[in-house]
C-alpha positions in Angstrom: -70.2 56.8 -140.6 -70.7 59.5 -137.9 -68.2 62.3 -138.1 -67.3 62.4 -134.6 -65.1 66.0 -133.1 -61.4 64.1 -132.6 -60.5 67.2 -130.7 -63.1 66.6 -128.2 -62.2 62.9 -127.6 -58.6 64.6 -127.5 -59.5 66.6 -125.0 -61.7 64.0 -123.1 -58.7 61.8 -122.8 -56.4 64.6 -121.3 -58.8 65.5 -119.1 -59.2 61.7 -117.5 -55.1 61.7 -117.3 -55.3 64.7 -115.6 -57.8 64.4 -113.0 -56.7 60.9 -112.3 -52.9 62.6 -111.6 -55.0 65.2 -109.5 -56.5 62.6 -107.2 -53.2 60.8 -106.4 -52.4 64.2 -104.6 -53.2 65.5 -100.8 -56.7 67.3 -102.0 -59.4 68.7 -99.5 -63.0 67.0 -99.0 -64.8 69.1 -101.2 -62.4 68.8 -104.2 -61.8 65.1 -103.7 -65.2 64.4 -103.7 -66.1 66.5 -107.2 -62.8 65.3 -108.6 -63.8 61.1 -107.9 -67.6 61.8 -109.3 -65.9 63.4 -112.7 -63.1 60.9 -112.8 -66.2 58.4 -112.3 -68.2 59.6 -115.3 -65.5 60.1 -117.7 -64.2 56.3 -117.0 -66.7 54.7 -119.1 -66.8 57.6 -122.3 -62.9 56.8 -122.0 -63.0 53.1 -122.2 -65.2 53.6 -125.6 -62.6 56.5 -127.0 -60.1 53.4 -126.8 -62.2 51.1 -128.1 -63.0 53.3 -131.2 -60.0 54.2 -132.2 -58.4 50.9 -131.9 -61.1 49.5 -134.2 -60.4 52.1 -136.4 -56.7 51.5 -136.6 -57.7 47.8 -137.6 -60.1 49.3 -140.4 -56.7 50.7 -141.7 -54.2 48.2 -141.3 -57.0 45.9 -143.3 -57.5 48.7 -145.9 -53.4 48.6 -146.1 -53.1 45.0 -146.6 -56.2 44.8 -149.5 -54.5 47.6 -151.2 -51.2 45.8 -151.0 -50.6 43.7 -154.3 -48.7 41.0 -152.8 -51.7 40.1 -150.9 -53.4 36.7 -151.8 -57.1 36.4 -152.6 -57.6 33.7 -149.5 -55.8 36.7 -147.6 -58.1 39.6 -149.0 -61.1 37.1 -148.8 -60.6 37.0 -145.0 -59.4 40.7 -144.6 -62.7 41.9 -146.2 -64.9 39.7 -143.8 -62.9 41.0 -141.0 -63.7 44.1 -141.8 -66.7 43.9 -141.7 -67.6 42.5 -138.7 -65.2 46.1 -136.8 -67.0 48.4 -139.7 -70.3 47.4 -137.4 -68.3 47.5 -134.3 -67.2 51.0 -135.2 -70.5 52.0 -136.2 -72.0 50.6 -132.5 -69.3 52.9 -130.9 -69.6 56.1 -133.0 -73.1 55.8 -131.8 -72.3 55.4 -128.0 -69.6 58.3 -128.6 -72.3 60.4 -130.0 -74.6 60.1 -127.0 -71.6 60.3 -124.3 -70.5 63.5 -125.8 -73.9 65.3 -125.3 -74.1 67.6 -122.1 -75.0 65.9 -118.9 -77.0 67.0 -116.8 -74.4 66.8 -113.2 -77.3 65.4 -111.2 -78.2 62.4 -113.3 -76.7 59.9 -111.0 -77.8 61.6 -107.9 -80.7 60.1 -105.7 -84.0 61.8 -105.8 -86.4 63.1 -103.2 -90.0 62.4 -105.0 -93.1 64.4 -103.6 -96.2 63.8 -104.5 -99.1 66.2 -103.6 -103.0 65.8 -104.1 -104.2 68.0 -106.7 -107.8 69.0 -107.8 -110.2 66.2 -106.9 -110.5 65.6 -103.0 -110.8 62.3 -102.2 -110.5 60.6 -105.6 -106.8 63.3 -106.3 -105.9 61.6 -102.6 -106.5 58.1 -104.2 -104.7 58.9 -107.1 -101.9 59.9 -105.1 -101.2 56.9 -103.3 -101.5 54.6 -106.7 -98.6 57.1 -108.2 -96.3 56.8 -104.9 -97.1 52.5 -105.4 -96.5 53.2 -109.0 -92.9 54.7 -108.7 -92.1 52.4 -105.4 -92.7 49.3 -107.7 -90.4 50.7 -110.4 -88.0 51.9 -108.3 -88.2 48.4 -107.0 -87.6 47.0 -110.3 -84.5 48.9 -110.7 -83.2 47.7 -107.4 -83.1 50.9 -106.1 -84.3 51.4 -102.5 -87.3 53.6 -101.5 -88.0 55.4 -97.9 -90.8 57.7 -96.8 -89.5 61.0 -95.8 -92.8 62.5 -94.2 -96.5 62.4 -95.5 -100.0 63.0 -94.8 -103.0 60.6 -95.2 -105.9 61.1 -96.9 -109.6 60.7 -95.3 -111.0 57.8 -97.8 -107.0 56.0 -98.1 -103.8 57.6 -100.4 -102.1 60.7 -99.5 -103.0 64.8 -99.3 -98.9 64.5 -99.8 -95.8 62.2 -99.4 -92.4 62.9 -99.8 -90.2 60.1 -99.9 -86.1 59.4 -101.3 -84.9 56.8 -103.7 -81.6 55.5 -103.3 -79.7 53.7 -106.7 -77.7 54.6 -109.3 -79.0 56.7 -112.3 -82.7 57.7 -110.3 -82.6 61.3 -111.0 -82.1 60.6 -114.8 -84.6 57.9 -115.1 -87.3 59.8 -112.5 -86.2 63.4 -113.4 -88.9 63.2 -116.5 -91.9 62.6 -114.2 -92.2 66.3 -113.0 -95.4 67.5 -113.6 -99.2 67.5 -113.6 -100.5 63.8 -113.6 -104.3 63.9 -114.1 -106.6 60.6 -114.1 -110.2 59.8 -115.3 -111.9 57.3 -113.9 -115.3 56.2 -112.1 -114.3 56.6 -108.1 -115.5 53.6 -106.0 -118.2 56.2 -104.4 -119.6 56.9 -107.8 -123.0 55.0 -107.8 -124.2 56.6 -111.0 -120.8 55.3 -113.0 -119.9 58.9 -113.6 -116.2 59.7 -114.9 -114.5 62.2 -112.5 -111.0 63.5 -113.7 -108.6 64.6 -110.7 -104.9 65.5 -110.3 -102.2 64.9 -108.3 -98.7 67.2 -109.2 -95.0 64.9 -108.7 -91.9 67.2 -108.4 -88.6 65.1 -108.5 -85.4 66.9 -106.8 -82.0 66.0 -107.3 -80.6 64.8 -103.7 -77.5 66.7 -103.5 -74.6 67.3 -100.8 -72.9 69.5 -98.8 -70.4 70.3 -101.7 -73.3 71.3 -104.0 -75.2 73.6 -102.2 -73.5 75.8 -98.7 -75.7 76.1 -96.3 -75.0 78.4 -93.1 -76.4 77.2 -89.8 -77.0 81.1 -88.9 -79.7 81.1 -91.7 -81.7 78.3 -90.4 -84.8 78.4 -87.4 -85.0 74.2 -86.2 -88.2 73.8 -84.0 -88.8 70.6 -82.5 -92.3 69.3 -81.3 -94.6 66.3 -80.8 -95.1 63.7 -84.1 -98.9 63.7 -85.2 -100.4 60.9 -85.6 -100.3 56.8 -85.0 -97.5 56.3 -82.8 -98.7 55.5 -78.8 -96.8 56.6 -76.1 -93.6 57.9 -78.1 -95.9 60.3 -79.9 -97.1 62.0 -77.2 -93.9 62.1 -74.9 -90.9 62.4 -76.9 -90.3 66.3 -79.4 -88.8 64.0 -82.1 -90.3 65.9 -85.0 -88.8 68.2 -86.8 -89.3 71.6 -88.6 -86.3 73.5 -90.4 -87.3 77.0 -91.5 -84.7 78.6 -94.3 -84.9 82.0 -93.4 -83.5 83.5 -96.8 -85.5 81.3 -99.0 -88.9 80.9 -97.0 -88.3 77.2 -97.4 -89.8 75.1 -94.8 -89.4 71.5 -94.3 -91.0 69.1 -92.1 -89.8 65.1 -90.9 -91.5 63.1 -88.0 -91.1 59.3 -89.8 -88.1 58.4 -87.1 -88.2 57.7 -83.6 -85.0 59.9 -83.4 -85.1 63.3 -83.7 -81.1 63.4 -84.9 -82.6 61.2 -87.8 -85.3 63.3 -88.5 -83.2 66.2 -88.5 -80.8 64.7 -90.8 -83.5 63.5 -93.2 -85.1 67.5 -93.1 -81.4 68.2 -94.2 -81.1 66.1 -97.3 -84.9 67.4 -98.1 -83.6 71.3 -97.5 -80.5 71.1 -99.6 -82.3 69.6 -102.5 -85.4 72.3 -102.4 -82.9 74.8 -102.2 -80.6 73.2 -105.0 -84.2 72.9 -106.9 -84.8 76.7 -106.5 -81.2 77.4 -107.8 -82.0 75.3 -110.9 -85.0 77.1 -111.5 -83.6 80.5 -111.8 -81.0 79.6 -113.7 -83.5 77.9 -116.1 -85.9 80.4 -116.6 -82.2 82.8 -117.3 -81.6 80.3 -119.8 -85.2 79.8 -121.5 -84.3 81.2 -124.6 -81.7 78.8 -125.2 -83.5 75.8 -124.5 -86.6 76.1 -127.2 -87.7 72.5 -127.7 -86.5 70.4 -125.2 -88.5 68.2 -122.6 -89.0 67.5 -119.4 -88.9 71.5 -117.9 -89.9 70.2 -114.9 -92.2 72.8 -114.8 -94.7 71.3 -112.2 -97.7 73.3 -113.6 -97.9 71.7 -117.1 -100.2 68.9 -117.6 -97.8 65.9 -118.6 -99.7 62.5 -118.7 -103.5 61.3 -118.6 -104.5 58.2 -117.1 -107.6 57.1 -118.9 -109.1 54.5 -116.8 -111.7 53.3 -118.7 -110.1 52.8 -121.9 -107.1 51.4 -120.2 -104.8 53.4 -121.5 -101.8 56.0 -120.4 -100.7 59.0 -122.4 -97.5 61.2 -122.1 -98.7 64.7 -124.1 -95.6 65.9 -124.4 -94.2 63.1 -126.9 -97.5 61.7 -127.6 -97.3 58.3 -126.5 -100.4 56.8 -126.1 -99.9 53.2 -124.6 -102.8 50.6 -123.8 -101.0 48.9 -120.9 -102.7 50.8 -118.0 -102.8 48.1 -115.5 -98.9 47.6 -116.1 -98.0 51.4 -116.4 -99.6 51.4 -112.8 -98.2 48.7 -111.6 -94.7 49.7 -112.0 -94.1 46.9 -114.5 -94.5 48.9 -117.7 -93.7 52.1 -116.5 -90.2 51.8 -117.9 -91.1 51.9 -121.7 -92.7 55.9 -121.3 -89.4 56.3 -118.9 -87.2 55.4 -121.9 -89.1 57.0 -124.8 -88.7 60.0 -122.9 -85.0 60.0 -122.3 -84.3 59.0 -125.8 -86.8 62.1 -127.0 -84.7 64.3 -125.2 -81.5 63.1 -126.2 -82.2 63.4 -129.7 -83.0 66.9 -129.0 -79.8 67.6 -127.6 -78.0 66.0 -130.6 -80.4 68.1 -132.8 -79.5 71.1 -130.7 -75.4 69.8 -130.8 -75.5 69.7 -134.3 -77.2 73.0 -135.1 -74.1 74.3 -132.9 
């Protein structure tokens, strides 16, 4: 039986009453907005506080009964089997308590911009982009999330020198936020004609997409430029300033869009790629403040650490920082088996945080 903090739960359950009381009253945007995503998340961790307890109460009002002397053996007989049958229910929900009670992290069920860049390797680090953006398009597809390009830049020989693209769904961030990081490959490029293995690198950095209630942004610190998209396109390109640039004049941040036709929906998409850059940069800081605190734990995001291998000729894909070694390469790549490092990750980091809860 897992000892689980009843004044937490307590607290929990006032928490729900009270922001549910504070939504049925005449709130702002902003506050409305934060208030339904809280009321959102503690819903579920609420439902299971219920659930526990009541099982619980049964536990006793069966313990009661066998400890009562007037109770018959056919009674006890089915009291004890009763028991347990909610003695395993309790244990299901302690559990799910447990992991509801760690930290979240108040991104995970945001969308996510994913970029991915070419690294060392030319060509072949071009190549290898492209098979990652496939990779993550046919997983995101598999969780019925929806994927669209934000901007990118083609390779000479096929992939990408970069693409930037958002998923849409519920829980991306939490599921993608993992794949942050150095992704190097080894394998014998098509041009090869000796059979040589050449190892290249492409880097993947996954931002939380956030909104205008998570990070202020002031018009007067922004330079928009407009100009001609580059590129495939026929006529439109070469009439119509429907690309756009937005320079953030405090951060150095610059963003670029020229996917869409309009140059309102480019602007809009540079937006949603601003705000999560600059909510990124914010994160960072406050990380590398806290980096002390957080010995052990996964997944820094820190984008120059060498994360996974893909060995090509032995088939096989390897996550170095929990030392998974799987032999499923042609899966892992397309998307299909992608979800078993995915998961081994998140459950290596929550264990951490319960290691790191308990040690509290």
């Amino acid at each position: 039986m897992i000892a689980l903090p009843q004044q937490k739960l307590d607290a929990l359950l006032a928490r729900h009453e009270m922001v549910e009381s504070e939504l049925a009253t005449n709130l702002g945007r902003d506050d409305y907005v934060k208030l339904s995503r809280e009321f959102a998340e503690l819903g579920p961790v609420v439902e299971a506080i219920r659930a526990y307890r009541a099982v619980c109460a049964e536990i006793a009002d069966l313990d009661a009964l066998g400890a009562d002397p007037a109770t018959d053996a056919e009674m006890r007989k089915l009291a004890d089997a009763e028991k347990l049958a909610l003695l395993a229910r309790r244990e299901r929900l302690e559990k799910q308590l447990q992991l509801a009670l760690i930290p979240k992290d108040a991104m995970d069920d945001h969308n996510a911009i994913l970029e991915i860049r070419a690294g060392t390797g030319g060509d072949e680090a071009a190549l290898f982009a492209g098979d990652l953006f496939r990779m993550y398009e046919r997983y995101a597809a598999s969780q019925g999330w929806k994927t669209e390009i934000l901007s990118m830049s083609e390779g000479s020989k096929g992939g990408f020198k970069e693409i930037v693209a958002e998923v849409r769904g519920r829980g991306v961030f939490a599921k993608l936020k993992f794949e942050s990081g150095v992704h190097r490959v080894q394998r014998v490029p098509d041009t090869e004609a000796s059979g040589r293995i050449h190892t290249s690198a492409a880097t993947v950095a996954v931002l939380p997409e956030v909104e205008d209630v998570d990070v202020a942004i002031d018009e007067k610190d922004l330079k928009i430029d407009t100009m001609r998209a580059q590129g495939a396109g026929g006529q439109h390109v070469n009439k119509t300033e429907s690309a756009i640039r937005i320079t953030h004049l405090p951060s150095g941040i610059v963003v670029f869009v020229q996917e869409e036709r309009s140059q309102h929906k480019n602007k809009a998409k540079a937006m949603t790629m601003l705000r999560a850059k600059l909510y990124d940069q914010q994160r960072s800081k406050l990380d590398a403040e806290r980096a002390a605190e957080r010995r052990g734990q996964i997944g820094s995001g820190d984008r120059s650490e060498r994360i996974r291998t893909y060995n090509f000729p032995q088939g096989r894909v390897t996550d170095h920082r929990i030392n998974l070694t799987l032999y499923k390469l042609p899966q892992v790549m397309e998307g299909e088996a992608l979800h078993e490092i995915v998961d081994a990750l998140i459950t290596e980091h929550q264990a951490e945080l319960l290691a790191a809860e308990g040690a509290t």
